[in-house]
BADRENPA-406325 format. One record per atom (N, C-alpha, C): residue number from 1; residue in one letter; chain; x, y, z. Coordinates in Angstrom, 2 decimals, padded with zeros to 5 digits, always signed. Example, Ala and Ser with C-alpha at 12.3 -4.5 7.8 and 13.67 -1.06 7.14 Angstrom:
// residues 2
{atom 1, A, A, {+013.19, -005.69, +007.80}} {atom 1, A, A, {+012.30, -004.50, +007.80}} {atom 1, A, A, {+013.20, -003.30, +007.80}} {atom 2, S, A, {+012.85, -002.25, +007.08}} {atom 2, S, A, {+013.67, -001.06, +007.14}} {atom 2, S, A, {+012.90, +000.03, +007.87}} 
END
This chain:
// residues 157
{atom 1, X, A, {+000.84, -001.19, +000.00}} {atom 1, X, A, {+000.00, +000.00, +000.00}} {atom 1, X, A, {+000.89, +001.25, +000.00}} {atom 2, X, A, {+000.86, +002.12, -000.67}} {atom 2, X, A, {+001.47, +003.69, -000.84}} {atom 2, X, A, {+000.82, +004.24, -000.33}} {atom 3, X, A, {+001.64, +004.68, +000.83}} {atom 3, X, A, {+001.61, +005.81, +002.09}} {atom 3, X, A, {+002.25, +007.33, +001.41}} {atom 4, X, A, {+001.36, +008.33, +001.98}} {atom 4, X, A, {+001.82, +009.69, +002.24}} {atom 4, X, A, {+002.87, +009.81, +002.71}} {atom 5, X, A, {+003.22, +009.27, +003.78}} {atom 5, X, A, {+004.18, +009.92, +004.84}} {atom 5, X, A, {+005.39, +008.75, +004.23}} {atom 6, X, A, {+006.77, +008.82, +003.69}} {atom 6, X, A, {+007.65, +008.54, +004.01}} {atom 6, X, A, {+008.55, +007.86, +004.93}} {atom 7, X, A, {+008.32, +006.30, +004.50}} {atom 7, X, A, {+009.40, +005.65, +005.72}} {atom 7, X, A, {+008.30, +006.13, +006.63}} {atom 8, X, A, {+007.13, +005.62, +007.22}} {atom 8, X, A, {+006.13, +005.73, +008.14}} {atom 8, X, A, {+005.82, +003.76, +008.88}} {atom 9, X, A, {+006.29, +003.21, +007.65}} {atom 9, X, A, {+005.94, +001.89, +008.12}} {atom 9, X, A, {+007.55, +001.46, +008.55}} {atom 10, X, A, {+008.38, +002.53, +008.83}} {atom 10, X, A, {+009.96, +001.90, +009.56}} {atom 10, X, A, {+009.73, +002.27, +010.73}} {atom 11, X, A, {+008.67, +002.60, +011.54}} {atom 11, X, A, {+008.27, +003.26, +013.06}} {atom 11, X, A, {+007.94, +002.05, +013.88}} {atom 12, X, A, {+008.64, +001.48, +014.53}} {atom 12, X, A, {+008.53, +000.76, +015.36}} {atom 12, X, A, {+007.04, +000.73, +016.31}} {atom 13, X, A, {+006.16, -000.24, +016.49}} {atom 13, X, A, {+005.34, -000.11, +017.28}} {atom 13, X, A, {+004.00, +000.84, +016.91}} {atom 14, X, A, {+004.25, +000.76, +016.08}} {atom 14, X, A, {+003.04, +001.97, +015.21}} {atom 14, X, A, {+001.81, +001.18, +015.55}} {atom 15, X, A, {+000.30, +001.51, +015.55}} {atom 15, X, A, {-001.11, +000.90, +015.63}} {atom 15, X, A, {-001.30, +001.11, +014.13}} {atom 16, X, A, {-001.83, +000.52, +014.08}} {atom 16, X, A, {-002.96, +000.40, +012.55}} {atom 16, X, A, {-003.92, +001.63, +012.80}} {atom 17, X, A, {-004.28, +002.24, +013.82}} {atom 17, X, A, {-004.95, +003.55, +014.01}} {atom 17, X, A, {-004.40, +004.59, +014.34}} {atom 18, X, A, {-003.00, +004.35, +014.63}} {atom 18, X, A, {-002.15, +005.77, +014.71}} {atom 18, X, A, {-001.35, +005.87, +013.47}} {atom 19, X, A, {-001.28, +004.85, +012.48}} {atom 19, X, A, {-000.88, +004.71, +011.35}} {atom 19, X, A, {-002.03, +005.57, +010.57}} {atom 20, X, A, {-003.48, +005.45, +010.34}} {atom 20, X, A, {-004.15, +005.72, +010.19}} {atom 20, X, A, {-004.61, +007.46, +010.31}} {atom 21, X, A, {-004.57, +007.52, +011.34}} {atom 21, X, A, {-004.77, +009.05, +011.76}} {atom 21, X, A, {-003.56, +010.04, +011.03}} {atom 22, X, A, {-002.41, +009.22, +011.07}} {atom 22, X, A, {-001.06, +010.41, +010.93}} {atom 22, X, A, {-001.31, +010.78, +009.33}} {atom 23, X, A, {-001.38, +009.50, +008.68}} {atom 23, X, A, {-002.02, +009.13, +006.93}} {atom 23, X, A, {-003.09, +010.58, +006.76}} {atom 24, X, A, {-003.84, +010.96, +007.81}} {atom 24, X, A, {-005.20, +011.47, +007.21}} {atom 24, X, A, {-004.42, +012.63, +007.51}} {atom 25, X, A, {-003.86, +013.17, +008.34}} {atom 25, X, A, {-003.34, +014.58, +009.04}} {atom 25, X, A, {-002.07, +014.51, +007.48}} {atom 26, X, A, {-001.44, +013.64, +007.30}} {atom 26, X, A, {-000.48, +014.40, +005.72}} {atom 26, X, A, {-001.10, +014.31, +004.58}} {atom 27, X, A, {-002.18, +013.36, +004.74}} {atom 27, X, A, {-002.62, +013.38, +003.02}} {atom 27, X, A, {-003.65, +015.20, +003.05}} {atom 28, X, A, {-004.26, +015.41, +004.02}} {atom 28, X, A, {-004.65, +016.70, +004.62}} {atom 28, X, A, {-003.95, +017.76, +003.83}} {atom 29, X, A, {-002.55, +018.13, +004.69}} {atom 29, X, A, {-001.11, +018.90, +004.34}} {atom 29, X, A, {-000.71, +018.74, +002.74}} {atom 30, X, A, {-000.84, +017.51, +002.05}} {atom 30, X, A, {-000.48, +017.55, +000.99}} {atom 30, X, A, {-001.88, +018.15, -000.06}} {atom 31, X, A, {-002.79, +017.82, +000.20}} {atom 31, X, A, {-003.79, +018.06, -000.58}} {atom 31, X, A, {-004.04, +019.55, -000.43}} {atom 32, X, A, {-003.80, +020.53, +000.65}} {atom 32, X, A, {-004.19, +021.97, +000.76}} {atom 32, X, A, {-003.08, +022.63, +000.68}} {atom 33, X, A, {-001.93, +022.08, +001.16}} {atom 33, X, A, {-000.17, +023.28, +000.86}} {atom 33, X, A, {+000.73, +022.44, +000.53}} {atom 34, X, A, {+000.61, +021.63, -000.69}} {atom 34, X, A, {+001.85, +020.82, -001.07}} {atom 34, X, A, {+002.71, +020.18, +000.00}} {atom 35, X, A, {+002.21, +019.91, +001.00}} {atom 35, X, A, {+003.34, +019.89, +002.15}} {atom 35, X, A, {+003.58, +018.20, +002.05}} {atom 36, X, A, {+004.98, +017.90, +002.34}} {atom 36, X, A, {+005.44, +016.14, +002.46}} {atom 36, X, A, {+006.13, +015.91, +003.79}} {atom 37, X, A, {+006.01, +014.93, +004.33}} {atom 37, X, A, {+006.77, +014.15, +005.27}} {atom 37, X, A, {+006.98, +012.98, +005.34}} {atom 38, X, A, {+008.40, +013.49, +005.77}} {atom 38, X, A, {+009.19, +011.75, +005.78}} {atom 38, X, A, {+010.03, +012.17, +007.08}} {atom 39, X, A, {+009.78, +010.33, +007.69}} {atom 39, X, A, {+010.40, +009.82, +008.77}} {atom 39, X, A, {+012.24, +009.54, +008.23}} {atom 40, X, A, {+013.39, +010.69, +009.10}} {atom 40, X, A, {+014.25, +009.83, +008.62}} {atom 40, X, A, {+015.05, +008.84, +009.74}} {atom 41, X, A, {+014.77, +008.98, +010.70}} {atom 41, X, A, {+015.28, +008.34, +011.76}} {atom 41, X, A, {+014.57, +008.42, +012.91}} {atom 42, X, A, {+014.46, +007.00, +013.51}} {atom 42, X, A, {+014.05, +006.75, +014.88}} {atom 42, X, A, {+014.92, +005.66, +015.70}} {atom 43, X, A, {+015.50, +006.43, +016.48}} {atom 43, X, A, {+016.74, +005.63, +017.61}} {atom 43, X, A, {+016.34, +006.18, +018.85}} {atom 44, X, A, {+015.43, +004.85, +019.86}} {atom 44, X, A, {+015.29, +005.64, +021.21}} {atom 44, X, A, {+014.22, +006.51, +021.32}} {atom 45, X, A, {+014.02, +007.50, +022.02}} {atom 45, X, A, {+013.47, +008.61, +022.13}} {atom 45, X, A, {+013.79, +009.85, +021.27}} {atom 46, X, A, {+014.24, +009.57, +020.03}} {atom 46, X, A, {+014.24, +010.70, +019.26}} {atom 46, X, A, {+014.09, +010.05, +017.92}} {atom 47, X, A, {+012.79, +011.42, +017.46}} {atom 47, X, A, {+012.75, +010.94, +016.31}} {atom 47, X, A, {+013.10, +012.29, +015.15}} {atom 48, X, A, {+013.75, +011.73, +014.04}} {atom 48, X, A, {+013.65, +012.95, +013.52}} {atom 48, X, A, {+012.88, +012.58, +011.99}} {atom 49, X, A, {+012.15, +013.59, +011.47}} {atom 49, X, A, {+010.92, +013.99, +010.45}} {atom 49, X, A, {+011.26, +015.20, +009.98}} {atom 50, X, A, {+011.32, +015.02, +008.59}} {atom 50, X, A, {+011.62, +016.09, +007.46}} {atom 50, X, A, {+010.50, +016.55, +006.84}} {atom 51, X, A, {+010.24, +017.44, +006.81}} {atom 51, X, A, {+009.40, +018.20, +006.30}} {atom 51, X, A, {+009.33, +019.55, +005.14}} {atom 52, X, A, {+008.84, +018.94, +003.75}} {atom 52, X, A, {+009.15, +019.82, +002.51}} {atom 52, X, A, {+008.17, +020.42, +002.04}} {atom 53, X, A, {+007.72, +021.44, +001.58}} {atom 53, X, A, {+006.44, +022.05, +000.60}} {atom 53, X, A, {+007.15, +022.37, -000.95}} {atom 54, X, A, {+006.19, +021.32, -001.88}} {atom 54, X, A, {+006.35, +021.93, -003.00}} {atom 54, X, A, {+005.95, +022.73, -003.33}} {atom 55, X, A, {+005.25, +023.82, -004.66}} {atom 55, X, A, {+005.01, +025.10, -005.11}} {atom 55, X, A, {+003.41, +024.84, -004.87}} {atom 56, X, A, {+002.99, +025.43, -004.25}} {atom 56, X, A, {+001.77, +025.76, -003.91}} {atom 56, X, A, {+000.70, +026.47, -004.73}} {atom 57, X, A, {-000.31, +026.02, -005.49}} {atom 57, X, A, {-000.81, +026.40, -006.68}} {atom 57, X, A, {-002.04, +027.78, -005.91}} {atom 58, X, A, {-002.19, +027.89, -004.34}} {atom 58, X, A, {-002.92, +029.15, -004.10}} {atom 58, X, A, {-001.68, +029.74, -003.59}} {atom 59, X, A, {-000.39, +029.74, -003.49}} {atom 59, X, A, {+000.67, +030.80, -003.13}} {atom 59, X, A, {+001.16, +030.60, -001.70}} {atom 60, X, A, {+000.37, +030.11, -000.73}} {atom 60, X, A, {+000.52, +030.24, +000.58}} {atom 60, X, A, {+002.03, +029.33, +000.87}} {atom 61, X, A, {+003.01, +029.81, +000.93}} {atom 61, X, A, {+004.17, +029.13, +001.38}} {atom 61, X, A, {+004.81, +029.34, +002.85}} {atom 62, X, A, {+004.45, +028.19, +003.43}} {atom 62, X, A, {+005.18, +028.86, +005.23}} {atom 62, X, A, {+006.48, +028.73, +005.05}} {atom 63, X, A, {+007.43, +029.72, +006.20}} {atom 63, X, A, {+008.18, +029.54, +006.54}} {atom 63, X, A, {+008.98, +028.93, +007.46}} {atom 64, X, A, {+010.25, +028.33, +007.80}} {atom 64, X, A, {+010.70, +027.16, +008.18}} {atom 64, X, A, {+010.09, +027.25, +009.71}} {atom 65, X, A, {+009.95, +028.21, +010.16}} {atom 65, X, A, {+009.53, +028.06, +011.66}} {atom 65, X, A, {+008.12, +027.51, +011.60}} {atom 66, X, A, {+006.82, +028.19, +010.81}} {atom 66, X, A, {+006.03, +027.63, +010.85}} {atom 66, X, A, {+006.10, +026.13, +010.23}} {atom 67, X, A, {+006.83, +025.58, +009.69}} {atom 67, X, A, {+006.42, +024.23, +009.05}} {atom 67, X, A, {+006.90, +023.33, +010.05}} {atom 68, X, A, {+007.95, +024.16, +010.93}} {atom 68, X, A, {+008.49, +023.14, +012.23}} {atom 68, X, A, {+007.56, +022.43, +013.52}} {atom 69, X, A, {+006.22, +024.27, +013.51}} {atom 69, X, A, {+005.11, +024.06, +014.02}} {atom 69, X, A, {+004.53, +023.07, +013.58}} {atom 70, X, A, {+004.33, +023.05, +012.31}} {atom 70, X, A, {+003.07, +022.05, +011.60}} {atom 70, X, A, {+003.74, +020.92, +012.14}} {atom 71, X, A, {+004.50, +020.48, +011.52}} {atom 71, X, A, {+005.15, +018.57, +012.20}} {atom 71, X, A, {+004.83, +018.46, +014.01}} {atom 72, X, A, {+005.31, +019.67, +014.74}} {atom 72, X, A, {+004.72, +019.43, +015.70}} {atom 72, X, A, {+003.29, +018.88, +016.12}} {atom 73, X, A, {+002.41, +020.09, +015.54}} {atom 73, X, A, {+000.89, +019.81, +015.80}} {atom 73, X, A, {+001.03, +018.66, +015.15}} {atom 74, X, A, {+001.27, +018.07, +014.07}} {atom 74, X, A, {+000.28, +016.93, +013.76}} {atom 74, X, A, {+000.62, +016.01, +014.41}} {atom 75, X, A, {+002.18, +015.45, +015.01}} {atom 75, X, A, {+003.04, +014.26, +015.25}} {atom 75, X, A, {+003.32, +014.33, +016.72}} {atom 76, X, A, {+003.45, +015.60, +017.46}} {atom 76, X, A, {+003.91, +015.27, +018.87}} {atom 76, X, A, {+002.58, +014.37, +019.81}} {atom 77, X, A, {+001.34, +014.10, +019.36}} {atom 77, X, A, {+000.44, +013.75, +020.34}} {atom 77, X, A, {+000.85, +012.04, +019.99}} {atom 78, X, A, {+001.27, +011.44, +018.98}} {atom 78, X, A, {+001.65, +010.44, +018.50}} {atom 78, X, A, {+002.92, +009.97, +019.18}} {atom 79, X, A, {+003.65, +010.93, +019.88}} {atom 79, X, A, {+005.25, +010.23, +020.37}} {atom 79, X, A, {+005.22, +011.04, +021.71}} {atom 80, X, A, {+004.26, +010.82, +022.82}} {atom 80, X, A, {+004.76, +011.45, +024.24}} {atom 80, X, A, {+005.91, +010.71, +024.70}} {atom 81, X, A, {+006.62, +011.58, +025.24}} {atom 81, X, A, {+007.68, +011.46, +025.75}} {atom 81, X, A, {+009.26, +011.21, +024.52}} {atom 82, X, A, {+008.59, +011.53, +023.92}} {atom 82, X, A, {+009.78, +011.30, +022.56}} {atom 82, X, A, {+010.11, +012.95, +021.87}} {atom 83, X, A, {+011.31, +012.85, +021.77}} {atom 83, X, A, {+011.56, +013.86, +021.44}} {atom 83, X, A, {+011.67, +013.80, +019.68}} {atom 84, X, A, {+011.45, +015.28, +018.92}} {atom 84, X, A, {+011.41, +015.32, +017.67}} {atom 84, X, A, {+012.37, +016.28, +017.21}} {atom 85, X, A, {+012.76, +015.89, +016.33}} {atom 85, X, A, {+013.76, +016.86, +015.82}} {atom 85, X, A, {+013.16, +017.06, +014.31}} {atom 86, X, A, {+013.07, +018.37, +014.11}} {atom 86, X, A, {+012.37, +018.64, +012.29}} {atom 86, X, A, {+013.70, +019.08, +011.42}} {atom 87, X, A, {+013.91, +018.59, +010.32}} {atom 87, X, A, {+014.16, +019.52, +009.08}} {atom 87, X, A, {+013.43, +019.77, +007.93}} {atom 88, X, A, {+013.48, +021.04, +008.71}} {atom 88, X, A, {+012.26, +021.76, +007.47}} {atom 88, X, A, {+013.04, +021.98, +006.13}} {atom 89, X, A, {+012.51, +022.48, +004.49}} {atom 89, X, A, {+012.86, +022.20, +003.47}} {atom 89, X, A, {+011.62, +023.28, +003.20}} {atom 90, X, A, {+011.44, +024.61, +003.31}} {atom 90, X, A, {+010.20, +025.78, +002.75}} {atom 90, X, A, {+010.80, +025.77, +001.17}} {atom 91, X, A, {+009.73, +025.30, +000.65}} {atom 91, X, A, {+009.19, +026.15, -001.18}} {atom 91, X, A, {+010.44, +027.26, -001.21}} {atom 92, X, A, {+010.84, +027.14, -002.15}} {atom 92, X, A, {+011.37, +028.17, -002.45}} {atom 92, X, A, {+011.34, +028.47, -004.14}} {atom 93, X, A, {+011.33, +029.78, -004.81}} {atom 93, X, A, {+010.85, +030.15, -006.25}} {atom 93, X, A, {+012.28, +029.62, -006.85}} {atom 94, X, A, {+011.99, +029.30, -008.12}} {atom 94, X, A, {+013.40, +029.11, -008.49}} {atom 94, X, A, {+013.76, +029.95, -009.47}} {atom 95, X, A, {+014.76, +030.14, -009.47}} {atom 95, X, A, {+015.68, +031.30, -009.60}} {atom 95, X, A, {+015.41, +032.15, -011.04}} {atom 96, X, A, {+015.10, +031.35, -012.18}} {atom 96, X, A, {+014.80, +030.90, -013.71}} {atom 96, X, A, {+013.62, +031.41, -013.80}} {atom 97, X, A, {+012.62, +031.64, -012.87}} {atom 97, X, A, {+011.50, +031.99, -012.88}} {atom 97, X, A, {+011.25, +033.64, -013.17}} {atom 98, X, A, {+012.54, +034.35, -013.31}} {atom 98, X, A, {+011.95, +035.59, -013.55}} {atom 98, X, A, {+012.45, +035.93, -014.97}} {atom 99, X, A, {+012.80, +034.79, -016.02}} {atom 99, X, A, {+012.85, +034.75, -017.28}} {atom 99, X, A, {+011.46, +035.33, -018.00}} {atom 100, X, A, {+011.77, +036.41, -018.71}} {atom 100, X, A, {+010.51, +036.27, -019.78}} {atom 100, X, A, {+011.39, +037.04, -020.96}} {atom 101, X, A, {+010.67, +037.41, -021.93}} {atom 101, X, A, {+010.95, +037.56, -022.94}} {atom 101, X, A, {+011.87, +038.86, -022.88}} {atom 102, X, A, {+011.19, +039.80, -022.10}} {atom 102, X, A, {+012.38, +041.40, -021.55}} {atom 102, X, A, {+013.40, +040.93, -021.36}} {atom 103, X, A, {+013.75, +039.91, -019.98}} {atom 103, X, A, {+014.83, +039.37, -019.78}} {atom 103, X, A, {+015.93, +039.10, -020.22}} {atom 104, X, A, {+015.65, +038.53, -021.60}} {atom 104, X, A, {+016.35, +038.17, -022.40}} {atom 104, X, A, {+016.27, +038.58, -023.50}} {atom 105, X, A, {+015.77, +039.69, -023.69}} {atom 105, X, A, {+016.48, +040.78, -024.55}} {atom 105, X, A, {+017.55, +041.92, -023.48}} {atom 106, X, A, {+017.05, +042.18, -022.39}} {atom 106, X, A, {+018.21, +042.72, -021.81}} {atom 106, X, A, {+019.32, +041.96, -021.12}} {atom 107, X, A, {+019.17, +040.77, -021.51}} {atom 107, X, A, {+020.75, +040.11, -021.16}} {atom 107, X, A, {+021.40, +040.24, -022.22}} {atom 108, X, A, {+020.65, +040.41, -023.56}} {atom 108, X, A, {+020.91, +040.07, -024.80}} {atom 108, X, A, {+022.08, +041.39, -024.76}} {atom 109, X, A, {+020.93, +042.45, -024.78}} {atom 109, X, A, {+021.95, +043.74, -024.85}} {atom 109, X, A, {+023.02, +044.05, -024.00}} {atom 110, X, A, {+023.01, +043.41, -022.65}} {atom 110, X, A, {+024.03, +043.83, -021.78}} {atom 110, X, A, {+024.88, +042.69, -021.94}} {atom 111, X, A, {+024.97, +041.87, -022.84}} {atom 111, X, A, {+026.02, +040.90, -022.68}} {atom 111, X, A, {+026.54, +040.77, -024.28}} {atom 112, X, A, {+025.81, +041.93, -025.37}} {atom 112, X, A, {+026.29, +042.04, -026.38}} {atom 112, X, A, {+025.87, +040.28, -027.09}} {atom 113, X, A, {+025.03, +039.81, -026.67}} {atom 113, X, A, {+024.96, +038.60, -027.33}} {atom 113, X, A, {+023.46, +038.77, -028.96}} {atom 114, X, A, {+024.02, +038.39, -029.67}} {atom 114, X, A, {+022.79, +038.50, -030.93}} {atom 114, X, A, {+022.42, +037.34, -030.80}} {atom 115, X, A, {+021.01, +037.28, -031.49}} {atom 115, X, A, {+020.42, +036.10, -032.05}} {atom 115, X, A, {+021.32, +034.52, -032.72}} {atom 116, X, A, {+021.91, +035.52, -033.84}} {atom 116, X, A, {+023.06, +033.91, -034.43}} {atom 116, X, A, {+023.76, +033.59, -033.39}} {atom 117, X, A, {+023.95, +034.30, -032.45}} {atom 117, X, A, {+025.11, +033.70, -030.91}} {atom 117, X, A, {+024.60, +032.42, -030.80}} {atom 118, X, A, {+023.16, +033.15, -030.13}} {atom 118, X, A, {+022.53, +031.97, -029.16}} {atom 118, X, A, {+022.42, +030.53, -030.24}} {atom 119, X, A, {+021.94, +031.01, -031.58}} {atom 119, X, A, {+021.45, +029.74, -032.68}} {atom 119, X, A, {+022.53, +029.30, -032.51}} {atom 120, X, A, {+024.15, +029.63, -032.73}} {atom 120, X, A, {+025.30, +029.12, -032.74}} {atom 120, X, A, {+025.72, +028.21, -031.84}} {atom 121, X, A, {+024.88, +028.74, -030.86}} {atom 121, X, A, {+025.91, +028.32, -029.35}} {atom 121, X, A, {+024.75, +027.18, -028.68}} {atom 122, X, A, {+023.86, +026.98, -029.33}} {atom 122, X, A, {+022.88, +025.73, -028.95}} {atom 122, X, A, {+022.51, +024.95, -029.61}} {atom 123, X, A, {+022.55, +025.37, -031.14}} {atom 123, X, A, {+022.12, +024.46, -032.25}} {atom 123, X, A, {+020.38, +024.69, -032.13}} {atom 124, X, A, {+019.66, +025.41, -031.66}} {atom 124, X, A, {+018.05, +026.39, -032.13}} {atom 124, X, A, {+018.43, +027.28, -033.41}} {atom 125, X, A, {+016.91, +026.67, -033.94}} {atom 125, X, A, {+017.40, +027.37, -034.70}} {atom 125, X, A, {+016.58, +028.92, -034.72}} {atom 126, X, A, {+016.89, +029.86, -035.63}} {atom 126, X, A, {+017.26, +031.14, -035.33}} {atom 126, X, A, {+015.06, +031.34, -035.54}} {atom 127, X, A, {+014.44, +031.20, -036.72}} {atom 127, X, A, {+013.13, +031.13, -036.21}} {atom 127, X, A, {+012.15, +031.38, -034.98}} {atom 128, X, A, {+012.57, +030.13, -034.27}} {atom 128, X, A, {+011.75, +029.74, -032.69}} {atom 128, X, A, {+012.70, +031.00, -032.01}} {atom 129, X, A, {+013.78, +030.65, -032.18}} {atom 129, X, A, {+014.39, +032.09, -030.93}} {atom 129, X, A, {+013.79, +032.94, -031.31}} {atom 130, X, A, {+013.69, +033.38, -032.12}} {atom 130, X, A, {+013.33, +035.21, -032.71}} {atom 130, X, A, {+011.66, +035.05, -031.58}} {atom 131, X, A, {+010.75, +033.91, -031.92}} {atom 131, X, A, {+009.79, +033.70, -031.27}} {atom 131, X, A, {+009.32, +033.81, -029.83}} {atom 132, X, A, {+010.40, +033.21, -029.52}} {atom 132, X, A, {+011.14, +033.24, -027.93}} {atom 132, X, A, {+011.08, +034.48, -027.39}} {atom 133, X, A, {+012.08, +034.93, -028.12}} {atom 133, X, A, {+012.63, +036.08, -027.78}} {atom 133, X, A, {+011.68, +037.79, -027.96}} {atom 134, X, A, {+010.66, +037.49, -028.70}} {atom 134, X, A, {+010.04, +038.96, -028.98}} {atom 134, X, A, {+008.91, +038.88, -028.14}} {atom 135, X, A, {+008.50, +037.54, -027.53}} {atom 135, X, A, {+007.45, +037.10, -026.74}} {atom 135, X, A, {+006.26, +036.59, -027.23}} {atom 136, X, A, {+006.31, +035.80, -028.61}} {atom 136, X, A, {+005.58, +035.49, -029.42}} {atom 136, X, A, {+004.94, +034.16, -029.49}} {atom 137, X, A, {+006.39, +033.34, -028.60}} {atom 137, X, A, {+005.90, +032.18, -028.29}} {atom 137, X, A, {+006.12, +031.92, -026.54}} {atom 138, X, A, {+005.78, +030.95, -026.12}} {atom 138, X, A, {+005.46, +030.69, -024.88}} {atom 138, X, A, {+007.03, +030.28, -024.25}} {atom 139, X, A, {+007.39, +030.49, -023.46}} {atom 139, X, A, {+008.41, +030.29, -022.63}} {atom 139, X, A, {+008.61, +028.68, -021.38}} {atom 140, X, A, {+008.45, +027.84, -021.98}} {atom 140, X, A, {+008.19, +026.89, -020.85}} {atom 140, X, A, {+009.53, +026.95, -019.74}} {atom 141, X, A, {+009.13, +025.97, -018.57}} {atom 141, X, A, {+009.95, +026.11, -017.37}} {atom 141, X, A, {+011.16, +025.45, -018.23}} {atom 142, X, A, {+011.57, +024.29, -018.87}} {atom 142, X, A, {+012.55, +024.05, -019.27}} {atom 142, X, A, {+013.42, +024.96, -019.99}} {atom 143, X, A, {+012.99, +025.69, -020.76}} {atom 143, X, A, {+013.45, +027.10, -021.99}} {atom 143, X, A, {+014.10, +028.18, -020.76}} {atom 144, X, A, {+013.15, +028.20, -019.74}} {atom 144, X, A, {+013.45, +029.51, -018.81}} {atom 144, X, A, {+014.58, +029.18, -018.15}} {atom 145, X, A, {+014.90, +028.22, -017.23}} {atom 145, X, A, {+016.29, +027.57, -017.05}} {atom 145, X, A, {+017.44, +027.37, -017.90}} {atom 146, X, A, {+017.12, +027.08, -018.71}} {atom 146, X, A, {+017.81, +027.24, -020.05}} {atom 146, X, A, {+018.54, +028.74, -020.66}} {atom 147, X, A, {+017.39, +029.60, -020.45}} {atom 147, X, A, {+018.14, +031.22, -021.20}} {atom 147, X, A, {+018.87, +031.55, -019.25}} {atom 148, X, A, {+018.31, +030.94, -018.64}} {atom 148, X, A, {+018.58, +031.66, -016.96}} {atom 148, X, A, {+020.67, +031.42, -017.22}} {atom 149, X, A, {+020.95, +030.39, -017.57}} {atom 149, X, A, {+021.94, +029.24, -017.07}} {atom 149, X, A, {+022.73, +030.09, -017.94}} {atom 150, X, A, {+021.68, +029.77, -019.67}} {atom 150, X, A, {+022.78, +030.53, -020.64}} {atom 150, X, A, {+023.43, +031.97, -020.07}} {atom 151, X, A, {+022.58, +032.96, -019.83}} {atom 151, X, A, {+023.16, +034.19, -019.67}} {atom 151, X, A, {+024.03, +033.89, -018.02}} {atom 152, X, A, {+023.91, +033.51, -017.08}} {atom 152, X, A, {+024.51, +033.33, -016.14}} {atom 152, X, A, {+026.01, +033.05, -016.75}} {atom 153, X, A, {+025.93, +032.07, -017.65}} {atom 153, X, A, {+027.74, +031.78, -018.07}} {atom 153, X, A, {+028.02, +032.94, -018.90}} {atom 154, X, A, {+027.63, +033.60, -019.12}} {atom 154, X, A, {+027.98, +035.01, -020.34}} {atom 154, X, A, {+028.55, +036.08, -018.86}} {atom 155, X, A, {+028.11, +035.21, -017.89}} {atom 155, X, A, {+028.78, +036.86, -017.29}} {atom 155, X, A, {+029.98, +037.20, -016.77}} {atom 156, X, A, {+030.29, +037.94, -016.70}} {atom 156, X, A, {+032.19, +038.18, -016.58}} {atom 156, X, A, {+032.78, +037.70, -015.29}} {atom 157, X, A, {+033.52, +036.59, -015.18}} {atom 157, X, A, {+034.20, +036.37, -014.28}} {atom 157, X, A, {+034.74, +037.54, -013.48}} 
END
């Protein structure tokens, strides 16, 4: 059976109803703020649980203190007397994401790079760039990483 929670069935002593409950409290977290957890270690009285949010399609991204909260609320009534240790992992935008078509015409100009550069220097051909590039065609996340990386190496040591 595929569990939510990560390494949840390596918990020693678990119930079939505290198994149960923890299941409903992350599939919860995942279904309203992208949020994941995984068990990575339990030795003794300490356990430690990682806790990640992917990109959140209404925006709401907590920060590491609050997500340290969240593992608390859902997991400390599950381990009295056990101590928890969190590593949190908050959403973060990636970097590529503020590619658009301006972008890369003003890297273009500040890095002196033309059109045949880029066709040259990737094997695209010069068409789709021009497309790319005037904002004519759509920019996917792969393309945006892509012009992010390119102009990043264009810049002067």
């Amino acid at each position: 059976m595929k569990t939510t929670i990560k390494n949840i069935r390596s918990l020693p002593d678990l119930s079939e109803k505290d198994f149960e409950m923890m299941e409903h409290a992350a599939r919860q977290h995942k279904q309203f703020a992208n949020i994941n957890f995984r068990f990575i270690k339990c030795e003794g009285d300490v356990i430690n649980i990682e806790i990640s949010q992917e990109k959140n399609p209404a925006g709401h991204h907590p920060d590491r203190k609050r997500m340290i909260e969240i593992v608390h609320e859902t997991f400390d009534r599950f381990f009295v007397g056990k101590t928890i240790h969190v590593g949190a992992i908050p959403y973060s935008e990636p970097a590529c994401n503020i590619v658009d078509s301006k972008w890369i015409q003003k890297k273009m100009l500040d890095t002196s790079t033309r059109l045949n550069h880029i066709a040259i220097d990737t094997g695209m051909d010069k068409p789709n760039l021009s497309l790319i590039i005037n904002g004519r065609k759509e920019i996917t996340q792969p393309l945006k990483a892509f012009f992010y990386y390119y102009f990043e190496c264009k810049k002067p040591l």
